[in-house]
Every structure is written in structure tokens, then in C-alpha cells.
TORLUM-76924 format. One record per residue (C-alpha): residue number from 0; y, x, z; residue in one letter. Coordinates in steps of 0.25 Angstrom, whole numbers, plus 5000, padded with zeros to 4 digits. Layout:
! residues N
   seq     c2     c1     c3   type
   NUM      Y      X      Z      a
...
! end
This chain:
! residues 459
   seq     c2     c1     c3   type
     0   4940   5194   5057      x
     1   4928   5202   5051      x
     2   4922   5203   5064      x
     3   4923   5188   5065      x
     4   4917   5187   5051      x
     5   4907   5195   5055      x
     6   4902   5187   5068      x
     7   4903   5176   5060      x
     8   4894   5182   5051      x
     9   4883   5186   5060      x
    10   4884   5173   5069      x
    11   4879   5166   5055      x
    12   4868   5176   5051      x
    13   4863   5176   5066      x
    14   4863   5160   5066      x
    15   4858   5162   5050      x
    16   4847   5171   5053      x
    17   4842   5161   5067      x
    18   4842   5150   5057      x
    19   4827   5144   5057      x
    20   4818   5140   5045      x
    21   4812   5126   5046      x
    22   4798   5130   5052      x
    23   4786   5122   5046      x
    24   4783   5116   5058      x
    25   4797   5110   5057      x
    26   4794   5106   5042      x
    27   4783   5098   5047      x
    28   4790   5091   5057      x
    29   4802   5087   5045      x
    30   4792   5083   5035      x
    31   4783   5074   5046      x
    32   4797   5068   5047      x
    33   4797   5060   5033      x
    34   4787   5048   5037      x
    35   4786   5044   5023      x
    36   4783   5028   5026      x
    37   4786   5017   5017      x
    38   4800   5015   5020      x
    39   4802   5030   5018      x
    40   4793   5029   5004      x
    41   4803   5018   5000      x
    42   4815   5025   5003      x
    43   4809   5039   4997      x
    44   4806   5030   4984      x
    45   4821   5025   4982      x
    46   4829   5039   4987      x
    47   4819   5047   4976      x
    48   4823   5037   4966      x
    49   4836   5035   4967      x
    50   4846   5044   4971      x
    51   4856   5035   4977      x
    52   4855   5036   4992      x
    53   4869   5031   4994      x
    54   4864   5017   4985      x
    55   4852   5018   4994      x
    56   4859   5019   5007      x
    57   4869   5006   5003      x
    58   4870   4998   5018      x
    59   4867   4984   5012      x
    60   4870   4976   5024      x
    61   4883   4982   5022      x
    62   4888   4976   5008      x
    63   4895   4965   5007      x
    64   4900   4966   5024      x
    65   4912   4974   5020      x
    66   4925   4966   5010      x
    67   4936   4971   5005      x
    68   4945   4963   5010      x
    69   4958   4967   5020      x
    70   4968   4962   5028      x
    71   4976   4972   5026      x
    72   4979   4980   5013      x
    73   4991   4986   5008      x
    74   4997   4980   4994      x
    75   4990   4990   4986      x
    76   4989   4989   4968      x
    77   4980   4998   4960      x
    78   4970   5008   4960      x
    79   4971   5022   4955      x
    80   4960   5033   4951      x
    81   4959   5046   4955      x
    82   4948   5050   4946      x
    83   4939   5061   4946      x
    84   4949   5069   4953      x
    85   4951   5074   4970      x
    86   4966   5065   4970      x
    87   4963   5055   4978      x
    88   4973   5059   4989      x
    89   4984   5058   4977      x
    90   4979   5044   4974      x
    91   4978   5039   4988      x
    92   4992   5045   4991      x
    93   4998   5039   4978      x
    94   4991   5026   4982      x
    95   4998   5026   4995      x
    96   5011   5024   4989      x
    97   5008   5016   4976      x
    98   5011   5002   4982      x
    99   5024   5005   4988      x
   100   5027   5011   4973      x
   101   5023   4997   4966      x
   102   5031   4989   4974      x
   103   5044   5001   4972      x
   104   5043   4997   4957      x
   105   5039   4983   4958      x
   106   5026   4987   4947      x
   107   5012   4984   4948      x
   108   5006   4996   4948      x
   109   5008   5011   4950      x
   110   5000   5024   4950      x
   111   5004   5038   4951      x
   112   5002   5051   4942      x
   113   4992   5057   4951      x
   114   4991   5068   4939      x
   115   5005   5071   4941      x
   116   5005   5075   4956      x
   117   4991   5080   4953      x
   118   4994   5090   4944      x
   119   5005   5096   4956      x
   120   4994   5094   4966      x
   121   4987   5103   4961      x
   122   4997   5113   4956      x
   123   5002   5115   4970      x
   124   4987   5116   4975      x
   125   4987   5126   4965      x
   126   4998   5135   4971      x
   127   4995   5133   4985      x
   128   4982   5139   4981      x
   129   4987   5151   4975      x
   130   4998   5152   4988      x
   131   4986   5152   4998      x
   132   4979   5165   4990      x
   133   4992   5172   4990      x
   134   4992   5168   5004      x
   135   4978   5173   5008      x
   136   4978   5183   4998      x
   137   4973   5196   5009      x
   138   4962   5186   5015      x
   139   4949   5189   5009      x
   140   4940   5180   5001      x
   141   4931   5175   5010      x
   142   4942   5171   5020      x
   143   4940   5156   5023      x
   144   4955   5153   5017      x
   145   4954   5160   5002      x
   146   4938   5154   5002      x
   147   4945   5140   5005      x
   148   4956   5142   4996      x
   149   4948   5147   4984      x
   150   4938   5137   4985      x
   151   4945   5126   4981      x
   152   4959   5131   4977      x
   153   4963   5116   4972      x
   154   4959   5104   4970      x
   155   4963   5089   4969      x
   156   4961   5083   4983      x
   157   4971   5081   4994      x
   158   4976   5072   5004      x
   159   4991   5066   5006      x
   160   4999   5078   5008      x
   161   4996   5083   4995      x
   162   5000   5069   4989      x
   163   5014   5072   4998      x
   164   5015   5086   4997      x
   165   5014   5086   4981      x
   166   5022   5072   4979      x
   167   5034   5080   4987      x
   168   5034   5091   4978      x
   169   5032   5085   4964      x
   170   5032   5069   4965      x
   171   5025   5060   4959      x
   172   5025   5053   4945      x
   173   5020   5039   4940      x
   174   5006   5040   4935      x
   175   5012   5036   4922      x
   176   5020   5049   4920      x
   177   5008   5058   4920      x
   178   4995   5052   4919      x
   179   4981   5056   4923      x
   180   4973   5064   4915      x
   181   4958   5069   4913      x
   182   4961   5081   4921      x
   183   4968   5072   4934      x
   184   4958   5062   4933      x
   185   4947   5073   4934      x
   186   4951   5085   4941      x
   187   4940   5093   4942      x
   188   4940   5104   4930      x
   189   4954   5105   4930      x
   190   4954   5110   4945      x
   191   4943   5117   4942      x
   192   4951   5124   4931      x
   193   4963   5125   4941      x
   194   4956   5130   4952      x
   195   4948   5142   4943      x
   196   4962   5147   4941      x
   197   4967   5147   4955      x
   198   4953   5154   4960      x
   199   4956   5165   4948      x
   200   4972   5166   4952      x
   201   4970   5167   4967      x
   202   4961   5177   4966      x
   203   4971   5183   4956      x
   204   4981   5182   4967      x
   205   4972   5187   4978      x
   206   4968   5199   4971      x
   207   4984   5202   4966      x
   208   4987   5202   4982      x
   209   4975   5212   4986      x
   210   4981   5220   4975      x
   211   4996   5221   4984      x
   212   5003   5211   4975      x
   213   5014   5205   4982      x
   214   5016   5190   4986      x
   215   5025   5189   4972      x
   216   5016   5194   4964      x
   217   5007   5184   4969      x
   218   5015   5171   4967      x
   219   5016   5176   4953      x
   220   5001   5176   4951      x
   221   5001   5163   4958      x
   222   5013   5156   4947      x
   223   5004   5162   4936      x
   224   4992   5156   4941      x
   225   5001   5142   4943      x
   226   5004   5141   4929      x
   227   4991   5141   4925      x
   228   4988   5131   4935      x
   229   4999   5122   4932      x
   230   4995   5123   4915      x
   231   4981   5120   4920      x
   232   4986   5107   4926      x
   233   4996   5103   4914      x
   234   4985   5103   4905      x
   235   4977   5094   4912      x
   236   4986   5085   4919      x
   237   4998   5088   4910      x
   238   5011   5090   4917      x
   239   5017   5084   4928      x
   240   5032   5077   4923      x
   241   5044   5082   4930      x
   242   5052   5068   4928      x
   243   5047   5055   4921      x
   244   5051   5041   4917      x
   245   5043   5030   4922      x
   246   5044   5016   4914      x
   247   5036   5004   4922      x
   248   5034   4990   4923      x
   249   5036   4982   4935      x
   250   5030   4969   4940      x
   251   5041   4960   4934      x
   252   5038   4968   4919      x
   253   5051   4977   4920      x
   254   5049   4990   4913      x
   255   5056   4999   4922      x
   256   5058   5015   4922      x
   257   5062   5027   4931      x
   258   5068   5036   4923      x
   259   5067   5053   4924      x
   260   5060   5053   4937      x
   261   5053   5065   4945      x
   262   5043   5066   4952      x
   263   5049   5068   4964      x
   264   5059   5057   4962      x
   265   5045   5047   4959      x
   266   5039   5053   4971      x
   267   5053   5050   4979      x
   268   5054   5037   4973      x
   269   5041   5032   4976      x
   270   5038   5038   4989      x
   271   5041   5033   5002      x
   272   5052   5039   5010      x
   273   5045   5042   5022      x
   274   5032   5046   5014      x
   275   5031   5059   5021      x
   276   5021   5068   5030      x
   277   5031   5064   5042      x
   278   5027   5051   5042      x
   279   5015   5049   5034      x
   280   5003   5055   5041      x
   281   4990   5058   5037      x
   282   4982   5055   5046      x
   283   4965   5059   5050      x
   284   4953   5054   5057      x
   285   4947   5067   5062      x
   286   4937   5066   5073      x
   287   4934   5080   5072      x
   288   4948   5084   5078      x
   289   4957   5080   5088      x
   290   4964   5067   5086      x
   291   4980   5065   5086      x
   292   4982   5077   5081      x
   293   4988   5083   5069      x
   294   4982   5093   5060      x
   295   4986   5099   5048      x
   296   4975   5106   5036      x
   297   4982   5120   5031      x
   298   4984   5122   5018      x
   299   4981   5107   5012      x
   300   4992   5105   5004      x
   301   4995   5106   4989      x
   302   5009   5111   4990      x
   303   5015   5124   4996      x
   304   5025   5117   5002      x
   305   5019   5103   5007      x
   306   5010   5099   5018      x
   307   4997   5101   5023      x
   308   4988   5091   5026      x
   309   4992   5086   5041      x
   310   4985   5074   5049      x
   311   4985   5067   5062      x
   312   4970   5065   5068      x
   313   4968   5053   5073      x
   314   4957   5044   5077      x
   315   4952   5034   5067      x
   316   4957   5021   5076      x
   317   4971   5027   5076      x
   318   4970   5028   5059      x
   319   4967   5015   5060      x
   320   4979   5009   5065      x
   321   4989   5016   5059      x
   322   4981   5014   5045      x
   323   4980   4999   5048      x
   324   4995   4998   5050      x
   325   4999   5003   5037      x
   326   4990   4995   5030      x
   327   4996   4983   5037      x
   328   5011   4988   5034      x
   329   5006   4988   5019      x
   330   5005   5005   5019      x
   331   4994   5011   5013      x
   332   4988   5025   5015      x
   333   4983   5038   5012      x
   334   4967   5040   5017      x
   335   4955   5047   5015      x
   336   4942   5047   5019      x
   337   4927   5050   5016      x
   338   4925   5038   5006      x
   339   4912   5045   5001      x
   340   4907   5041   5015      x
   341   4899   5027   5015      x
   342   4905   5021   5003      x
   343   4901   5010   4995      x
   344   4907   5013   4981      x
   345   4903   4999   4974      x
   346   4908   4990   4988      x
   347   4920   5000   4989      x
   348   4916   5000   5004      x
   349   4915   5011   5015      x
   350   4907   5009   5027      x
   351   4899   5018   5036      x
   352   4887   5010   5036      x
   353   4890   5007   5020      x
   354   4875   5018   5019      x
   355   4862   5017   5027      x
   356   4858   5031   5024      x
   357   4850   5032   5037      x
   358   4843   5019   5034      x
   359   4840   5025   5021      x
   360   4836   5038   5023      x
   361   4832   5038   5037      x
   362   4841   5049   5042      x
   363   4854   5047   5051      x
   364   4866   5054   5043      x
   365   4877   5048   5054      x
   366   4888   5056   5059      x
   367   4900   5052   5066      x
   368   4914   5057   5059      x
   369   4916   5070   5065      x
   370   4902   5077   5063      x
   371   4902   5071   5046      x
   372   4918   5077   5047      x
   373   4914   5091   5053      x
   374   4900   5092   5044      x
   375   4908   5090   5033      x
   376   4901   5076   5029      x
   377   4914   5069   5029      x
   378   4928   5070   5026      x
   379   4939   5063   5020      x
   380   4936   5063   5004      x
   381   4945   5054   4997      x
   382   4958   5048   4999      x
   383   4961   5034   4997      x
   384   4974   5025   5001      x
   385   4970   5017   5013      x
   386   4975   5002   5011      x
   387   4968   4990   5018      x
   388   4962   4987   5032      x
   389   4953   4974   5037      x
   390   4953   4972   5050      x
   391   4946   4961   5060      x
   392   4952   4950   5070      x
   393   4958   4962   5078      x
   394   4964   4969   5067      x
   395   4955   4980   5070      x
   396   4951   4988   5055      x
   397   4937   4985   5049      x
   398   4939   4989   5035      x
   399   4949   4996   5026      x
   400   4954   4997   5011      x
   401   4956   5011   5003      x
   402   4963   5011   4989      x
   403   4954   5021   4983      x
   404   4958   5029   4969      x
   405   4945   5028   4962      x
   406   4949   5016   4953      x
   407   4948   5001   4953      x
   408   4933   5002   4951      x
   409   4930   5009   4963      x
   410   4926   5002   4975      x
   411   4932   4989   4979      x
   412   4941   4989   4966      x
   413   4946   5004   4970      x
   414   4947   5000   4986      x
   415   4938   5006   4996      x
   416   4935   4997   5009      x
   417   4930   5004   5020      x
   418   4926   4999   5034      x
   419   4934   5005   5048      x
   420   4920   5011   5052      x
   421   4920   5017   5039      x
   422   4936   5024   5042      x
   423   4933   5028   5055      x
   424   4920   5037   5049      x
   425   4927   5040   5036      x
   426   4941   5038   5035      x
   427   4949   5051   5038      x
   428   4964   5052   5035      x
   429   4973   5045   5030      x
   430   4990   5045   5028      x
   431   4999   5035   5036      x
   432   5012   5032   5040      x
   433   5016   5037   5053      x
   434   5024   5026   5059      x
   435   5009   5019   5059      x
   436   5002   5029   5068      x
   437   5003   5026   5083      x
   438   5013   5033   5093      x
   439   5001   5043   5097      x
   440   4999   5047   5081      x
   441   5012   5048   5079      x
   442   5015   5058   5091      x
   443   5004   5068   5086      x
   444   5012   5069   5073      x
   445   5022   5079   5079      x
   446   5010   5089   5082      x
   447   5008   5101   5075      x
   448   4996   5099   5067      x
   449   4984   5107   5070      x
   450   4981   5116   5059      x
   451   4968   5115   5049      x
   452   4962   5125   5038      x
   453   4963   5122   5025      x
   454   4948   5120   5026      x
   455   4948   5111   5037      x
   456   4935   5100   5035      x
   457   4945   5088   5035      x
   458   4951   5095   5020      x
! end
């Protein structure tokens, strides 16, 4: 291992050390580059000025081309609001199954206590956390697992099989029975907070095992540190309830009530009995990696005793027809994609052409999927319930329609439409049912999945 380290390390200063300056004769030549004409002069004259390139940059022969209006959409009421926190994979995976919930009760509206399952969320982060440093306890500082895990110990994004894996354990709660708070809505000091003490007790724990503690000793170090965890969270979220009455209204005015519920008997209540890993899948468009194959990212989950993060790569036309067949069946779905990508936030509309930056700046900026993915200038960002699709004569896709979680003033009234050029280039994963996948798709599901770092790009 050291001697490996220590190639590594005179590979960079040899390549380091052959770098080149950028000669003056070369700075000539990039200077004499910038032919300052009138279009330039104009264009100089507005970037200077104002500093809005993206407002700049807005395709005008592209507004008003694009409606919002689908042939098919699933039967969808409401709009929620994540707020100024990371939960939008909680929302979308919520949103997912609020329909089936309002008809269940015959009401006209219905949300989830997103606080509630967030305050487990991240509890259960917590001790996976504190599990991993007991676990790499001997490796030293600088290995690429302890720097990873230390980094960021917790925080408040996540993709569905949090959503699964903490619903499962804890259930869920109507959002009446423990309501948002400051602290949910804006979760950023609070994790700061969190996160300071899980930096402080791994490296407690970390330095009780270099002293010859035993595993015991240091399960008790990490309950200690729990507690103070947990009463971090209680403060600023308040408690989660173990059982709750919830009164409602229905449609016809009925006041109706369940009475001394758990959680877990909500969650069973509500849930759909096949709404599992076996046969929901989460699907990805990767072109970086080998299609119909399975993958599974290490160590992403928020429970010790829950799933990992597992998808089926898959090429973007196969997506397609599995998504379209759900919509059509009136089933909506878990996604997520790069929406900061070529998005029109008045119009609430996604399109790749939606910004002329080249015609702007004079600079080409394109790259195809696979090089923004491995550069790092894209990857999936925010998760969204995938419900409508447009399609032309043939039935063929030319547009699509996200539920957002941003509030009803966001967008197209808290939707999101996006063109099918726009999902081939920016739309990565999203959760369907497996009995709409393809016999091809199907098949690979049986594979062992290929193993990924917890660091991988696509986390």
C-alpha cells in the first residue's frame, strides 16, 4: 500500500513539475483572440452591466412553442413544499402515493408528516455513521473511506430507498400529527449542529479503538453520543409520536377518525401491498456504464439493516416505454434529474435549447451526456414525481410532466414540463413497477449487482 502511495505520489509531482507556464508569445496569441467589433462592444456592454447571463442567454424563438398541456397525466391533487431543506426525495416518494391515499379515504386532500420520518431519517444516518468509524477504526485518516465519511457524516438528501427503508422501520404519520417546523423547513444549522457532534464523537471513538478499547466499549461511546443526537433533533423538530388519532373530513363532510394508530400500522394502511424493492425498481440512464446491468452503490442507506441504493442501467428509449405505460395505467413515479439544467423557472419549462450561451458569448460549451456525467457537470440533483407524458400521431413521447415540491408558485403552478430531448440529456433515474419493464429488463433483474463506492459520481 505505501509503495503504491508513493508512485502515486511521484507520478503527480513528475507530471507537476513538466507542467508549462503559458509562454508570452502564447499570451499574445489569446489576447489577439478577443476581436473587439461592434457586436463584441454590444455584448461587452450588457455582460458588464448586468450580471444575469442565464436572462441574457434566454432562446427567444423558443417561448411560447412549448404548452402544457398532455395526453396523458395521472389523477394528481396538490402541491407540497420542501422548503429550504435536501428532502425532496421524501417528497417525491410521499407524492407517489398521495393519490391512491385520497381516493383510500374518499378526502380531498392529503400530505404527509415529512418532519416525522425526517426526524428518523436522520437519526439512523446518525448511527450508520458512528457504525462505519467503529468499522474503519484502524484505517488511517487520510484513507479515502474515513475522508468520505467525515466529510459529510449526514445530511438531508437521498433517493427512494431511504424513503423504503426508514417507512419500514418507523412508518409514517399524517402531516397533521407532527407538523413542520422552522428547523424541517430549513435544515441547514441544525445538521450543521448534528454533524459537529458526529465529527467530534467519531473522532472520540477512533481514538478509544487506537487505545485497545474493545468493540463494546465502543457501542457505548456511540449510545452516548446517540442521545445527544437524538435530543438535538427533539428540540428542533420535537418528538416523533408512537400512536396518534387522526379525525378528517371526507368528500361528502363526514368527520371521520382512526383511532390509537402507529405508525407502522399507517404505513401498513396506506401502502401498497406489493410496494417493495422486489418489484418496484429503480431504474437509471447511465451512458457511462454498461447497459442491462445492475448496480448497487455501497453503503447508501440510512438504516443498518435496510437497502442500498440498487438500479438497472438502461438506455433512455427503454425508460421511456416502461415510464409511458405507467402514466397510462394512471401510476405515477419516483424520478430525478438535473433540473438546474436548461431551465426556464418563470415558463416552468426544460428544454436543451431553452439557453443560446454560444450565441451569446461566442464559446461552444456542448457536451454529450457522458463527458458532462464523468466531468462532473451533471448529475441527477433533485427528485421529483414523474406524472404526464404528450406524445405525437405515433404515440411516440414529445414532452413530459414533473410534480415538483417547491409550491404552487413555482413553475407552471408547481409542475415542471420538459421536452423528450430534454430527458434523454438530463433525466437519470427514476422508480417503476416492474411488471412495465420489457422481458429483456426484467431478466437482468436476477443479476448480482455490480458493486459501487460510496463515492461513486452517480451519488
Amino acid at each position: 500500500m505505501k509503495k503504491i502511495i508513493l508512485t502515486g505520489a511521484l507520478l503527480f509531482t513528475a507530471v507537476f513539475l513538466s507542467a508549462q507556464s503559458i509562454a508570452e508569445s502564447d499570451l499574445q496569441d489569446i489576447q489577439s483572440s478577443f476581436k473587439r467589433d461592434a457586436s463584441t462592444k454590444a455584448i461587452q456592454n450588457i455582460l458588464t452591466t448586468n450580471a444575469n447571463i442565464t436572462a441574457n442567454a434566454l432562446n427567444h424563438d423558443l417561448q411560447g412553442q412549448i404548452d402544457h398541456y398532455f395526453r396523458y397525466r395521472v389523477k394528481v391533487r396538490g402541491i407540497t413544499d420542501q422548503k429550504s431543506s435536501g428532502r425532496c426525495w421524501m417528497f417525491t416518494s410521499m407524492n407517489v402515493l398521495r393519490p391512491s391515499i385520497m381516493e383510500k379515504y374518499n378526502i380531498s386532500e392529503f400530505d404527509f408528516s415529512h418532519n416525522y420520518l425526517y426526524f428518523w431519517d436522520i437519526f439512523e444516518k446518525a448511527n450508520l455513521f458512528l457504525e462505519n468509524i467503529i468499522g474503519t477504526s484502524k484505517e488511517s485518516f487520510g484513507d479515502r473511506a474515513v475522508e468520505y465519511l467525515f466529510k459529510s457524516p449526514v445530511s438531508d438528501g437521498g433517493v427512494w430507498n431511504l424513503y423504503y427503508n426508514a417507512g419500514e422501520k418507523y412508518g409514517v404519520v399524517p402531516k397533521e400529527i407532527m407538523p413542520e417546523t422552522a428547523h424541517s423547513n430549513n435544515t441547514r444549522q441544525m445538521l450543521g449542529l448534528v454533524n459537529e457532534k458526529l465529527r467530534a464523537g467519531g473522532y472520540a471513538i477512533r481514538e478509544q479503538a487506537a487505545s485497545g478499547k474493545k468493540l463494546n466499549d465502543l457501542r457505548k461511546e456511540k449510545t452516548v453520543i446517540l442521545k445527544d443526537v437524538y435530543r438535538i433533533l427533539a428540540l428542533c423538530l420535537g418528538e416523533p409520536p408512537t400512536e396518534f388519532t387522526w379525525r378528517y373530513k371526507d368528500r361528502n363532510g363526514v368527520i371521520k377518525e382512526l383511532r390509537n394508530y402507529t405508525p407502522k400500522q399507517f404505513y401498513k394502511a396506506i401502502t401498497p401491498e406489493d410496494y417493495s424493492p422486489d418489484n418496484y425498481i429503480m431504474v437509471m440512464n447511465d451512458p457511462t456504464r454498461e447497459y442491462y446491468k445492475m448496480y448497487e452503490i455501497q453503503n447508501y442507506k440510512n438504516t443498518i439493516e435496510g437497502i442500498n441504493w440498487i438500479y438497472l442501467n438502461l438506455p433512455n428509449e427503454d425508460i421511456k416505454k416502461a415510464a409511458l405505460a405507467s402514466i397510462k395505467n394512471d401510476e405515477a413515479m419516483y424520478a430525478s434529474c438535473d433540473v438546474g439544467k436548461q431551465m426556464n423557472r418563470e415558463s416552468g419549462i426544460l428544454d436543451p435549447s431553452m439557453y443560446d450561451y454560444q450565441s451569446l458569448l461566442g464559446v461552444d460549451l456542448s457536451m454529450d451526456k457522458k463527458a458532462r456525467i464523468l466531468t462532473r457537470q451533471s448529475g441527477s440533483s433533485h427528485a421529483m414525481t414523474l406524472i404526464g407524458c404528450d406524445t405525437d400521431v405515433s404515440d411516440s413521447p414529445v414532452k413530459w410532466e414533473f410534480e415538483n415540491s417547491w409550491g404552487a408558485s413555482s413553475g407552471n403552478r408547481g409542475y415542471l414540463t420538459f421536452t423528450d430531448k430534454w430527458f434523454d440529456e438530463y433525466m437519470f433515474r427514476l422508480v417503476v413497477h416492474k411488471k412495465y419493464l420489457d422481458a429483456k429488463a426484467v431478466e437482468c433483474l436476477s443479476q448480482k449487482p455490480i458493486q459501487l463506492p460510496m463515492w461513486d459520481y452517480m451519488n
